[in-house]
N, C-alpha and C positions, 0 to 999 in steps of 0.2 A: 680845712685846707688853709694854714696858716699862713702861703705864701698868692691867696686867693685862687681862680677855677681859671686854669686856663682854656681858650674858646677851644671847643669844641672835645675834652676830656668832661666827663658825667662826675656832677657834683659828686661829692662821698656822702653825702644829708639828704640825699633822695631816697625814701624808701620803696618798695616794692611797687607800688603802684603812684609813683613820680609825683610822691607827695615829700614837702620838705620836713624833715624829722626836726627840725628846730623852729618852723612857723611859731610863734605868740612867746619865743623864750628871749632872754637876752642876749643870748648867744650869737643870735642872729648876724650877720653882716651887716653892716648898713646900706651897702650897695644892694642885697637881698629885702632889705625892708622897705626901700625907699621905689620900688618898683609896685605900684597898682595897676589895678582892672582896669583898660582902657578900650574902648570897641579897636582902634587904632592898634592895639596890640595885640590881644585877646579874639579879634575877627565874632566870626557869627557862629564858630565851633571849634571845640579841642583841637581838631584836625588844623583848621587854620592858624591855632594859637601856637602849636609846635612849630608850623613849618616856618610861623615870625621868628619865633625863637631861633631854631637853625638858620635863620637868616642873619639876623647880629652875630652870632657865633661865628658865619660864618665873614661876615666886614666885620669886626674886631678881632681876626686871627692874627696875630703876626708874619712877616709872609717868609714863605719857605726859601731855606737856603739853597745859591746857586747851587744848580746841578754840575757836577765833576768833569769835566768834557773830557776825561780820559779814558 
């Protein structure tokens, strides 16, 4: 994604089971790299670790255009 992921479109580097296909390469983003395992992010299960995630995704969306009133 050369122009970065925008919030809430699914990275194109996620394989099948939402592992990053470029984890340990240099490829990597920095912004991708520079993210660690934190209980604070991570919680106490996978389940809670997504719904953080959709949570940033969802405060760093940019916000949607007025609606038309016509």
């Amino acid at each position: 994604m050369p122009h970065g992921k925008p919030a809430g479109v699914r990275c194109v580097q996620l394989g099948d089971q939402d592992r990053c296909l470029l984890f340990g390469q240099p490829t990597r983003p920095p912004v991708c790299a520079s993210l660690r395992p934190h209980p604070g992010l991570c919680g106490a299960s996978r389940a809670e670790a997504l719904a953080h995630i959709a949570w940033m995704e969802r405060a760093t969306a940019p916000p949607l255009p007025p609606k038309d009133p016509a």
